[in-house]
C-alpha positions as CSV (number, residue, x, y, z in Angstrom):
1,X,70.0,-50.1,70.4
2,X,66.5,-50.8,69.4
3,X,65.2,-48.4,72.0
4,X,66.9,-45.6,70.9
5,X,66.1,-45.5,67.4
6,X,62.2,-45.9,68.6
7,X,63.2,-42.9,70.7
8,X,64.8,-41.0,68.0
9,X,61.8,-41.6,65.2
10,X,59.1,-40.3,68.4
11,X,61.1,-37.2,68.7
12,X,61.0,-35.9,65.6
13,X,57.5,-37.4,64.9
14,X,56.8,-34.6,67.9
15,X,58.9,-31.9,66.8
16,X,57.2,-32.4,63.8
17,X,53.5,-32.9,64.8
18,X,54.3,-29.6,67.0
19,X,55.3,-27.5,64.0
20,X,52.6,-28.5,62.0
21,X,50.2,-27.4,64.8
22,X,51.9,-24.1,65.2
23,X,52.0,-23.3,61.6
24,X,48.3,-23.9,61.6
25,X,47.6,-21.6,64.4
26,X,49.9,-19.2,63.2
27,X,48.0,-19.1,59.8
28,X,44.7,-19.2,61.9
29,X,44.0,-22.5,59.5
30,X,42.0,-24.8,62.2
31,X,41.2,-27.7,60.4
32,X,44.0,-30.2,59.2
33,X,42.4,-31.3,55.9
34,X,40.8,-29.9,53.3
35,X,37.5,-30.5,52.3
36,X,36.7,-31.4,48.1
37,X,35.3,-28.1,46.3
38,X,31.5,-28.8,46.3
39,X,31.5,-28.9,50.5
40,X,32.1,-25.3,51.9
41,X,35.0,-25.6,54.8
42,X,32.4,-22.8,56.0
43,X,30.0,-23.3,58.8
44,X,28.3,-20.4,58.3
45,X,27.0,-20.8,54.7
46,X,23.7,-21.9,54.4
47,X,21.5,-23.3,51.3
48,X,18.5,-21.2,51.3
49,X,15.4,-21.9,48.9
50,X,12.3,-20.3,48.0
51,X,9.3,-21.9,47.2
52,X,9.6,-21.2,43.6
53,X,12.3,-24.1,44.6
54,X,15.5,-21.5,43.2
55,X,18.5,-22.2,45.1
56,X,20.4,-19.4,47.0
57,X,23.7,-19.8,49.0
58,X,23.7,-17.8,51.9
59,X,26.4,-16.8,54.1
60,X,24.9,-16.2,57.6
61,X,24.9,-13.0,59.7
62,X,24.5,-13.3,63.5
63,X,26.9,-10.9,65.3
64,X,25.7,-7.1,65.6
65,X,29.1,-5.7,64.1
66,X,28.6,-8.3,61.0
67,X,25.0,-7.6,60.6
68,X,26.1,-3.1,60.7
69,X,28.5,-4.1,57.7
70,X,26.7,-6.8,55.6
71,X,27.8,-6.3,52.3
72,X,29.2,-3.2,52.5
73,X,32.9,-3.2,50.6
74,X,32.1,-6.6,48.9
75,X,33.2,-6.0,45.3
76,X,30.9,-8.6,43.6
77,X,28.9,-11.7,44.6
78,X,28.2,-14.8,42.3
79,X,24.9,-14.9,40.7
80,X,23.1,-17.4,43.1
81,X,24.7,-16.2,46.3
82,X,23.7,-13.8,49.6
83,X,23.5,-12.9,52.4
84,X,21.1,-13.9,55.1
85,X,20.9,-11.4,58.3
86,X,19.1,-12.9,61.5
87,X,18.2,-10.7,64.0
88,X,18.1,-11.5,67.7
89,X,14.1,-10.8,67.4
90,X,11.6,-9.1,65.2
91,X,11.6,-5.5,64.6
92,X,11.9,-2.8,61.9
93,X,15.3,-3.9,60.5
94,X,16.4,-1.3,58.1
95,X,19.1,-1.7,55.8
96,X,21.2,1.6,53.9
97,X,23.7,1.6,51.3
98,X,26.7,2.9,52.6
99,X,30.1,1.9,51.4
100,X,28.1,-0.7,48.5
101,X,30.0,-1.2,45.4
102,X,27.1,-2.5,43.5
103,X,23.1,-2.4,43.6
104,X,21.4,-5.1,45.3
105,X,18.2,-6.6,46.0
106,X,16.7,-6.6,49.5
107,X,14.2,-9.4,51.0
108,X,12.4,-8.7,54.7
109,X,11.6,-11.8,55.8
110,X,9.0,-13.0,59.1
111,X,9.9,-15.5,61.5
112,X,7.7,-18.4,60.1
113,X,9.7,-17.5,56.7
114,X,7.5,-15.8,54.8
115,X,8.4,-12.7,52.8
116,X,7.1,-9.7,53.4
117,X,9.0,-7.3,51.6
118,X,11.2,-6.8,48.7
119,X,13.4,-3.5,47.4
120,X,14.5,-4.4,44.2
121,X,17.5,-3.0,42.7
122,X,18.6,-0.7,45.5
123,X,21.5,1.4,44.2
124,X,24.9,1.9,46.0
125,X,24.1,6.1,45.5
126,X,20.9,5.6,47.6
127,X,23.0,6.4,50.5
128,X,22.0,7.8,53.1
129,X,18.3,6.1,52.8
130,X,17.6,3.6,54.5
131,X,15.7,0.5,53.5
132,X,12.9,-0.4,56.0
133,X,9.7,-3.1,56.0
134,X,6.2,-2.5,56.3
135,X,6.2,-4.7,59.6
136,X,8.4,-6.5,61.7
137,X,10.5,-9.0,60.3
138,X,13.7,-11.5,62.0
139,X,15.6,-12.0,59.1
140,X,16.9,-9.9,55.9
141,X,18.4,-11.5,52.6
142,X,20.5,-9.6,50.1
143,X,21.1,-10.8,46.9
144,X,22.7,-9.2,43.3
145,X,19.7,-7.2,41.6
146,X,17.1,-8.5,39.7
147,X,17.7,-11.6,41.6
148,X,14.4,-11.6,42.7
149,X,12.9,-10.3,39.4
150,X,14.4,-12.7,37.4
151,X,13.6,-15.4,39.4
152,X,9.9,-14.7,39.8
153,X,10.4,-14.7,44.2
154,X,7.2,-12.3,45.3
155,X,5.9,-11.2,48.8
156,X,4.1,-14.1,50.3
157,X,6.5,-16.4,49.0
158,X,8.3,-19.2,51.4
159,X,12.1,-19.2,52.2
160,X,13.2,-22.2,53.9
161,X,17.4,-22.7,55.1
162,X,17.9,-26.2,56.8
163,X,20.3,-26.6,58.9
164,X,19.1,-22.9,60.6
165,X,16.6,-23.5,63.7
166,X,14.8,-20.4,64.3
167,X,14.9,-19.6,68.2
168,X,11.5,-18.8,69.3
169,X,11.1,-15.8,71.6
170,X,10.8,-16.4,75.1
171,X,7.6,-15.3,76.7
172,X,8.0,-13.3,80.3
């Protein structure tokens, strides 16, 4: 008698277990907690800082048709938020306006960090220009415009994001 009311309660323990792991692949949820407000649930946002020591969250670009889009169709981004674009390697990465809802500005960055360029204020009519550096750069950050202005962040200034390890370039 025992037994089968242990059999009974670890059936629809299962049945239940089972749903709750379909519903959260159904929903494409795939974590079974959530996490308290101040920690982001997402891996790829980043805390970037300059060395003027001003805060910017990042949320991180890797994949070719991610770094194509960026921001384009984003209505509106907090104040001290971005995006950070990292490139496979260095080159001329230029960045255009198409489909942008609101101006932004735009920070070429080296591999070692350092800025190297900045286009302040770059409006959404712009299109179709495109954006380029002076030199080759690995990463890009977008940020709301004026960010850079009103935060006093120059060429030659330092942007450090823990957490990202820069792959260096393999040599042939």
């Amino acid at each position: 008698m025992v037994r089968k009311k242990w059999y009974r309660f670890f059936v629809v323990l299962l049945i239940l277990a089972s749903g709750l792991v379909g519903y959260r692949w159904y929903t494409g949820t795939n974590y079974f907690f959530t996490l308290p407000p101040q920690i982001s649930s997402d891996p790829a946002m980043l805390n970037a800082t300059f060395n003027t020591k001003v805060p910017l969250r990042v949320k991180v670009l890797t994949r070719s048709e991610d770094l194509r889009k960026g921001l384009s169709g984003t209505v509106s981004l907090a104040p001290t938020e971005g995006m950070l674009f990292i490139f496979p390697e260095d080159g001329y990465h230029g960045i255009w306006m198409k489909d942008m809802l609101f101006p932004i500005d735009i920070m070429w960055v080296d591999a070692d960090g350092i800025i190297v360029s900045i286009e302040e204020n770059a409006l959404p009519d712009s299109f179709p220009k495109t954006f380029e550096p002076p030199r080759p750069v690995r990463f890009v950050i977008e940020t709301n415009s004026y960010f850079a202005t009103s935060f006093n962040i120059r060429v030659g200034d330092r942007v450090e994001v823990p957490g990202y390890v820069p792959v260096p370039k393999l040599q042939n």
